[in-house]
C-alpha positions as CSV (number, residue, x, y, z in Angstrom):
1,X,-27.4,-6.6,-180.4
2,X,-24.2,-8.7,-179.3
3,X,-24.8,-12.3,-177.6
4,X,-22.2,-13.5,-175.0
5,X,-22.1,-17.1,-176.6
6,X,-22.4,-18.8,-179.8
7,X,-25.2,-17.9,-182.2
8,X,-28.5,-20.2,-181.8
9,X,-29.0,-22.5,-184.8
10,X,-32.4,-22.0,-184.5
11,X,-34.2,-19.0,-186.1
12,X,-34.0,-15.9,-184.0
13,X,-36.8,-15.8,-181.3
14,X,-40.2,-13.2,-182.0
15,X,-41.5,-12.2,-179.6
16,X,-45.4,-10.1,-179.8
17,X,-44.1,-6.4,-179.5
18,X,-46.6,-5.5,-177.0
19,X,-46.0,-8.6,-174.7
20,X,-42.8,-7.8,-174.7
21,X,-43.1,-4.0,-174.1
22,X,-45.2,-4.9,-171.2
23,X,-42.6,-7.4,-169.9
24,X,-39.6,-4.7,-169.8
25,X,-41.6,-2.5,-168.6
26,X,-42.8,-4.4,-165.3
27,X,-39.5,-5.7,-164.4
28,X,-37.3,-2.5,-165.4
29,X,-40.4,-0.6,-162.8
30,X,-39.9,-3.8,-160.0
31,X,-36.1,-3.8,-160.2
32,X,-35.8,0.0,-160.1
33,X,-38.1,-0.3,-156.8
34,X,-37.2,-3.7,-155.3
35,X,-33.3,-3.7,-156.2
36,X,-30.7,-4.2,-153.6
37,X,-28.2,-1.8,-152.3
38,X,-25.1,-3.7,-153.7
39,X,-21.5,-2.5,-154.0
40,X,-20.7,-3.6,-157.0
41,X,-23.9,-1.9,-159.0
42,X,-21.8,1.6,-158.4
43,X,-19.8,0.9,-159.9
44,X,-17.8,0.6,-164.2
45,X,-14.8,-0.3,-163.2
46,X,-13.7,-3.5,-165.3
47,X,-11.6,-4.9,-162.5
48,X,-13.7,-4.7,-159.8
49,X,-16.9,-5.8,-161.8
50,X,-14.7,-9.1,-162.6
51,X,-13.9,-9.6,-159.0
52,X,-17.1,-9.3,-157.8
53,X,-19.0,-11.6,-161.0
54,X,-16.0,-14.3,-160.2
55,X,-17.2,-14.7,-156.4
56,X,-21.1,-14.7,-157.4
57,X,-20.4,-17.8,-159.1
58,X,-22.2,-20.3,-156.6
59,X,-21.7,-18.2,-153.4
60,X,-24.5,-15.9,-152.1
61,X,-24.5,-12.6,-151.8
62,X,-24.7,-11.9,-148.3
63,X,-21.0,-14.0,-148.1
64,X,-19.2,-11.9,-151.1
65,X,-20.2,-8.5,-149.6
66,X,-17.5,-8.6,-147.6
67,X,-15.5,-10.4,-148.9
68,X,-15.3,-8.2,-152.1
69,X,-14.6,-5.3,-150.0
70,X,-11.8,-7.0,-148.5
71,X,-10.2,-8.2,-151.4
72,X,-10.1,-5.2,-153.3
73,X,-8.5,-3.8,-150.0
74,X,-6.1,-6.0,-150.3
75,X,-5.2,-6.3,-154.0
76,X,-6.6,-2.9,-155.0
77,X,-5.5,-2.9,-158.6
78,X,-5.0,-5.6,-161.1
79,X,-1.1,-4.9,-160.7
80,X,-1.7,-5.8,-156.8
81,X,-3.3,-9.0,-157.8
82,X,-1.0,-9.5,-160.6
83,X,2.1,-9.1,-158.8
84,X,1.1,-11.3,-155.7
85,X,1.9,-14.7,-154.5
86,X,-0.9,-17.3,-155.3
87,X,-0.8,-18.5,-151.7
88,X,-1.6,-15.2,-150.4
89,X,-4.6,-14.6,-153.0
90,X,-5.9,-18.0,-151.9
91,X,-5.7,-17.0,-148.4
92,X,-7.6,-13.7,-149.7
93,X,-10.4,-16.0,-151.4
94,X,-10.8,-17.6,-147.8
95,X,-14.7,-18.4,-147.2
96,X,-16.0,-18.5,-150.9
97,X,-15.1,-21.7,-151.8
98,X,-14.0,-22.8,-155.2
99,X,-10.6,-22.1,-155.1
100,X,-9.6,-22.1,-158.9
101,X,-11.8,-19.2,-159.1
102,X,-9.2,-16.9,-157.4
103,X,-6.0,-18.1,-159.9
104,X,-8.7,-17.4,-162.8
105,X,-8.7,-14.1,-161.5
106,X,-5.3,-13.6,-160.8
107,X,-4.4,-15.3,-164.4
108,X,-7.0,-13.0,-166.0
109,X,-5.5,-10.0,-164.3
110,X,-2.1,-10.8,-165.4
111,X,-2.8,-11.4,-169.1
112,X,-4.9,-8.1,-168.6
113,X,-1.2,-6.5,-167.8
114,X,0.8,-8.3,-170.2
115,X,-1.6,-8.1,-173.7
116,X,-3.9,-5.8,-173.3
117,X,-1.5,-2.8,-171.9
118,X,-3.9,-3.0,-168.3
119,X,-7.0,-2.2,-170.6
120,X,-9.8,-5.1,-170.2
121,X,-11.1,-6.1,-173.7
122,X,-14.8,-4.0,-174.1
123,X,-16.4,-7.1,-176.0
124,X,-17.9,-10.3,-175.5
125,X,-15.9,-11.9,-177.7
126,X,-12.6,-10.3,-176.7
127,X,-13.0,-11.0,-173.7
128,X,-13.5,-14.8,-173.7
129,X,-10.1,-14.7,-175.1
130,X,-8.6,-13.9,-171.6
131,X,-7.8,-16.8,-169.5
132,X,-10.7,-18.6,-167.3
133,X,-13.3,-16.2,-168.8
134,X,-16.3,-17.6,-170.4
135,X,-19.6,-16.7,-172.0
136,X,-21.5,-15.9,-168.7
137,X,-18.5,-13.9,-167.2
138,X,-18.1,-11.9,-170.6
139,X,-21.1,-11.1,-170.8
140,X,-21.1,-9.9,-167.4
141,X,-18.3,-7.7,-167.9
142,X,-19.6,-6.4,-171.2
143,X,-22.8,-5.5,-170.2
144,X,-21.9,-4.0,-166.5
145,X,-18.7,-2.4,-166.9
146,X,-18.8,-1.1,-170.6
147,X,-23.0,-1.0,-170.9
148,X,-23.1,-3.1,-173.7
149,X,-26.7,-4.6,-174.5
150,X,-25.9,-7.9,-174.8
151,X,-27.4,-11.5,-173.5
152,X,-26.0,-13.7,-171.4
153,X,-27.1,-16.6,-169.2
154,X,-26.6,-17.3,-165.4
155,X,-28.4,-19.9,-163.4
156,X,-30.8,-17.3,-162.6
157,X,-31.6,-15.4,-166.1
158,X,-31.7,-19.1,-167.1
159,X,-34.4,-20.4,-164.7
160,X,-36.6,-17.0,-165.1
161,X,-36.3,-17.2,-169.2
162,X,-37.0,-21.1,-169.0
163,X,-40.4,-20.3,-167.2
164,X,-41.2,-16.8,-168.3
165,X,-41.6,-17.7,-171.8
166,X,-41.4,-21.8,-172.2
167,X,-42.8,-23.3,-169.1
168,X,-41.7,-25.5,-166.1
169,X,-38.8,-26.9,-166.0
170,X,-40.1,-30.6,-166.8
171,X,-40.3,-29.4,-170.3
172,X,-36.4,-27.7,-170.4
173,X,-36.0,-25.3,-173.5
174,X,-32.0,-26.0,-174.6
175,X,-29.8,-23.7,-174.2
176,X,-29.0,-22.1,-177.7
177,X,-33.1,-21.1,-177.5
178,X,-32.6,-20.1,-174.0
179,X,-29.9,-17.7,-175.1
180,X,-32.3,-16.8,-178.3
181,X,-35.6,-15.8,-175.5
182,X,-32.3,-13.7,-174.0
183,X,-31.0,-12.1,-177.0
184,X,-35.1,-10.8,-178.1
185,X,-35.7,-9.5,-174.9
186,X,-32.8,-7.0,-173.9
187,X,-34.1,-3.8,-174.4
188,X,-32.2,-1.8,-176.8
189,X,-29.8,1.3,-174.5
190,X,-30.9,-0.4,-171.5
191,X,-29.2,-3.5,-171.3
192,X,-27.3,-3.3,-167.8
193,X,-30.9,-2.5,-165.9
194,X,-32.7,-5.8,-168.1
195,X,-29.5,-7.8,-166.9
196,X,-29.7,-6.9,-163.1
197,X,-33.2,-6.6,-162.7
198,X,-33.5,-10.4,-164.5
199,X,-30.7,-11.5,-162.4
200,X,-32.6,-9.6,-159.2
201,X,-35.7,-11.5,-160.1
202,X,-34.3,-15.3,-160.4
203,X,-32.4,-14.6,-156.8
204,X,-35.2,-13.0,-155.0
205,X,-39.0,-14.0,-156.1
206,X,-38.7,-16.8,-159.3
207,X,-36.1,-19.1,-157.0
208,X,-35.6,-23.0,-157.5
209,X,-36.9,-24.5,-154.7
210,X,-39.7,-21.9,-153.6
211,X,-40.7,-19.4,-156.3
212,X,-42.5,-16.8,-154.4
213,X,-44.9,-16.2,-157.5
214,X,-47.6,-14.4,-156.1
215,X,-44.7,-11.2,-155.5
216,X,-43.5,-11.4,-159.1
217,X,-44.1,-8.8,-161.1
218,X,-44.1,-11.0,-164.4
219,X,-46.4,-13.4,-163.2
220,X,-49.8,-12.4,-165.7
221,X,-47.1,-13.6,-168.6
222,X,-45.6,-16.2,-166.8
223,X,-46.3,-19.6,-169.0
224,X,-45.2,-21.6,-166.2
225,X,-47.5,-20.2,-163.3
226,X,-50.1,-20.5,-166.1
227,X,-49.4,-23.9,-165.8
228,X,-49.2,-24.7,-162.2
229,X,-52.1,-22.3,-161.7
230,X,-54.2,-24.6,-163.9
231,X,-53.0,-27.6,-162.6
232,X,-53.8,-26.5,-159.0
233,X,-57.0,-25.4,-160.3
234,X,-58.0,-28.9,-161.7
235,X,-57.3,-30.3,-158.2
236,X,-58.4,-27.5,-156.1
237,X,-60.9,-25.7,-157.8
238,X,-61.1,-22.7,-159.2
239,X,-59.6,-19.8,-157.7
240,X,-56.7,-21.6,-155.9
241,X,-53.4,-20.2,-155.0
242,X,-50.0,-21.9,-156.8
243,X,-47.8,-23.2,-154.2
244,X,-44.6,-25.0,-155.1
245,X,-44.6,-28.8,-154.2
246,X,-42.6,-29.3,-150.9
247,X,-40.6,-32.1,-152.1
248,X,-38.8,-29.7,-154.1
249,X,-37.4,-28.2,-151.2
250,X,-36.3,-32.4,-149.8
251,X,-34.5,-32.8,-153.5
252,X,-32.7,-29.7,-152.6
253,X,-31.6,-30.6,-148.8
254,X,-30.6,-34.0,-150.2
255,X,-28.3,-32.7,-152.6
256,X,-26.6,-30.6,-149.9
257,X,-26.4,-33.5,-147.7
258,X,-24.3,-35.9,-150.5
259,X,-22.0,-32.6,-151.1
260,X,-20.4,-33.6,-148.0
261,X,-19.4,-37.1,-149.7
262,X,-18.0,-35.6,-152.6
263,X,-14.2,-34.8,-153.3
264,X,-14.9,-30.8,-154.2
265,X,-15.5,-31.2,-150.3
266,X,-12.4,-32.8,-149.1
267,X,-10.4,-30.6,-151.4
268,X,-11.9,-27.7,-149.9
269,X,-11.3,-28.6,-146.5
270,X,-7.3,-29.4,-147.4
271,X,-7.0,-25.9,-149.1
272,X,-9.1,-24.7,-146.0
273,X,-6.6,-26.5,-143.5
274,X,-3.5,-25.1,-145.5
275,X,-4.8,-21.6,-145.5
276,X,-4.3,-21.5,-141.3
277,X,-0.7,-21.8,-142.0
278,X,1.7,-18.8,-142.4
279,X,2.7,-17.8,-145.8
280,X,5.7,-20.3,-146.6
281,X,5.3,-23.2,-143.5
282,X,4.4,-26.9,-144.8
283,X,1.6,-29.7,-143.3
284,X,2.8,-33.1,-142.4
285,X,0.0,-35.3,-144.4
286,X,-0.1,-37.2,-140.9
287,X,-0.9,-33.8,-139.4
288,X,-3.2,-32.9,-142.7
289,X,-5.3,-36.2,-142.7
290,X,-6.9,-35.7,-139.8
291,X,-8.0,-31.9,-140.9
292,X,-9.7,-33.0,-143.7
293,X,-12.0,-36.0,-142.8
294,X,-13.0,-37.1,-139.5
295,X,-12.1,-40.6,-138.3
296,X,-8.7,-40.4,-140.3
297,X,-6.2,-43.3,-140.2
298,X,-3.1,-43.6,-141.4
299,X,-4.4,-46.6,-144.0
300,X,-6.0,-43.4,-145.8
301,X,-3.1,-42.2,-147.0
302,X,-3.3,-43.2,-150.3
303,X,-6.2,-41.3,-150.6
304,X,-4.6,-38.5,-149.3
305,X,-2.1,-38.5,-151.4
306,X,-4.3,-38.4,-154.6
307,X,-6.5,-36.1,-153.5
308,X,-3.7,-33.5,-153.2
309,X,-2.3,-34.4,-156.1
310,X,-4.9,-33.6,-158.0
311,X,-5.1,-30.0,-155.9
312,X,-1.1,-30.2,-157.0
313,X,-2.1,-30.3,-160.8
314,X,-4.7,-27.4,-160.5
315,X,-1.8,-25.4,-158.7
316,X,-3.6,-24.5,-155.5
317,X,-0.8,-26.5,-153.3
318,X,2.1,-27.7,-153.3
319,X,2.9,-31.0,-152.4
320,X,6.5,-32.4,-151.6
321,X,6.0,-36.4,-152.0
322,X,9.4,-37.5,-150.7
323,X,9.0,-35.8,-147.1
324,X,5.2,-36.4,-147.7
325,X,4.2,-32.8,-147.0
326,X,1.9,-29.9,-148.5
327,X,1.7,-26.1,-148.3
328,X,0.2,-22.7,-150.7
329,X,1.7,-22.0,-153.3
C-alpha cells in the first residue's frame, strides 16, 4: 500500500490480525449505517473532489455544502476556474474563510491545464507536485477520486488514530508513527470507505472537545477510553461512566475568543470588506480602516498599510500605495 507522506523511520506498525479484523469491521458496519448524505461522496470526479477537500480544510460541513454547489456552478470545469479573474474566484470563496485556499485551487487547476493535458496526476506522489497540494490533499484525491488505498492524515484520522491505538492525547504519538497506525490499518480494496468512515468518526462521535464515546463503535479497543474509564473508575468506583472533563470545552471557547485578536482575523475582514465591491472599483484605506476593526483612527494607518501589504504579497488584493487605495485582484 501507498502512503500520502514520507515513509516513517520507524519500523512498520503490527498490528494483532484479529484486533484489527475486528476494528475494520465495526467502523466499515457504523460508517456504512451512520454516514452522511454528502455531495461530494457521489462522486470520482478529480476536480470536484479537490474543490470540495480544499474548503473542508477548517470550515465545517454544514457551511461548504452550499457553498461547493455554488462554486462548481459557477466555475464548472477546471478551464472555468482556470480561465477566471482571481477577484472573482475570491468573491466565489466568499464565507469559508482562508482565502489562499481559493488561488491554491485556481493555481492547481491551471497547472492541471497547462502540464498535465487537463488530466489530474492519479498518485500521491504526483500529485504533491501540483501547486498548493500537500500530503493530506493528495491523499485525499488519490484515495477518493482514483480509489487508491492509501493513508493519509487529517485532523480527524489524526485524533481517532492517536486514541484508538496509543492513548490520550497527553501522551501524543508523532506523526511519522501516526501515519505508520494509518498505513497498517487501510484495508486492502477498500480504502475510500476506511478513509471516510475514519474521517466520519473523528467529526461526529471521537471529537476534541466532547468525544461522545459511549456511541463509538470502536470504543471496546479504544486505549484511550481504557484509560479514562479506569481513571474514572479509581475516583468513582467501579462501573462509572467516562465523561470528558469540562474544562476542555473553556480551552476551546478561549481559543475562539483570542482568534478575534489575531491578524488572520483582520485580513479576513479586509478581503471580506473588498469582496462587497464590484469587480474592478477600489477602497479608500480611510474608507477601509473602519471596515476592518472597530474604533478605527486615522493614527492606524500604519497598521493598515502593512496589513495589506502583506494580503498584497499573498496576491489576494491589490494595493495602490501612492493614492493609498486597495481592491481584488
Amino acid at each position: 500500500m501507498m502512503n500520502a507522506a514520507n515513509p516513517p523511520s520507524e519500523p512498520r506498525v503490527q498490528l494483532p490480525a484479529q484486533r484489527l479484523i475486528e476494528i475494520q469491521r465495526r467502523l466499515l458496519a457504523w460508517f456504512a449505517e451512520q454516514g452522511r448524505d454528502l455531495p461530494w461522496r457521489h462522486t470520482r470526479d478529480p476536480y470536484h473532489i479537490l474543490v470540495s477537500e480544499i474548503m473542508l480544510q477548517q470550515t465545517q460541513v454544514d457551511r461548504v455544502r452550499p457553498k461547493y454547489a455554488a462554486f462548481l456552478a459557477q466555475f464548472p470545469s477546471l478551464a472555468t476556474l482556470a480561465a477566471a479573474s482571481p477577484g472573482d474566484v475570491i468573491r466565489a470563496w466568499s464565507g469559508l474563510g482562508y482565502n489562499r485556499r481559493a488561488l491554491n485551487l485556481q493555481r492547481t487547476a491551471q497547472a492541471v491545464l497547462s502540464e498535465h493535458g487537463g488530466r489530474f496526476p492519479d498518485t500521491p506522489e504526483r500529485l504533491r507536485e501540483l501547486p498548493g497540494i500537500g500530503p493530506y490533499t493528495a491523499g485525499a484525491v488519490a484515495c477518493f477520486a482514483f480509489e487508491r488505498d492509501v493513508a493519509f492524515m487529517d485532523t480527524n484520522i489524526r485524533r481517532v488514530l492517536q486514541r484508538l491505538f496509543v492513548g490520550p492525547e497527553t501522551e501524543p504519538a508523532s506523526e511519522r508513527s501516526l501515519l505508520a497506525f494509518a498505513e497498517a490499518a487501510v484495508p486492502a480494496g477498500n480504502g475510500w470507505s476506511w478513509n471516510q468512515a475514519i474521517m466520519e468518526l473523528g467529526a461526529l462521535v471521537c471529537t476534541a472537545a466532547r468525544p461522545r464515546c459511549q456511541l463509538c463503535p470502536l470504543r471496546s479497543e479504544c486505549r484511550a477510553y481504557a484509560t479514562w474509564s479506569a481513571a474514572d473508575a479509581a475516583v468513582f468506583g467501579e462501573g462509572s461512566i467516562y465523561t470528558q472533563p469540562p474544562k476542555v470545552m473553556r480551552k476551546v471557547a478561549e481559543r475562539q475568543a483570542s482568534f478575534t485578536a489575531t491578524p488572520r482575523y483582520f485580513r479576513g475582514r479586509a478581503v471580506e470588506a473588498l469582496r462587497r465591491l464590484p469587480p474592478g472599483a477600489w477602497l479608500t484605506l480611510d474608507e477601509l480602516g473602519p471596515r476592518v476593526k472597530a474604533g478605527w483612527t486615522a493614527a492606524e494607518l500604519p497598521w493598515l498599510l502593512n496589513l495589506l501589504e502583506g494580503l498584497a504579497n499573498d496576491a489576494l488584493v491589490v494595493l495602490d500605495r501612492e493614492t493609498q487605495q486597495a481592491r481584488l485582484p
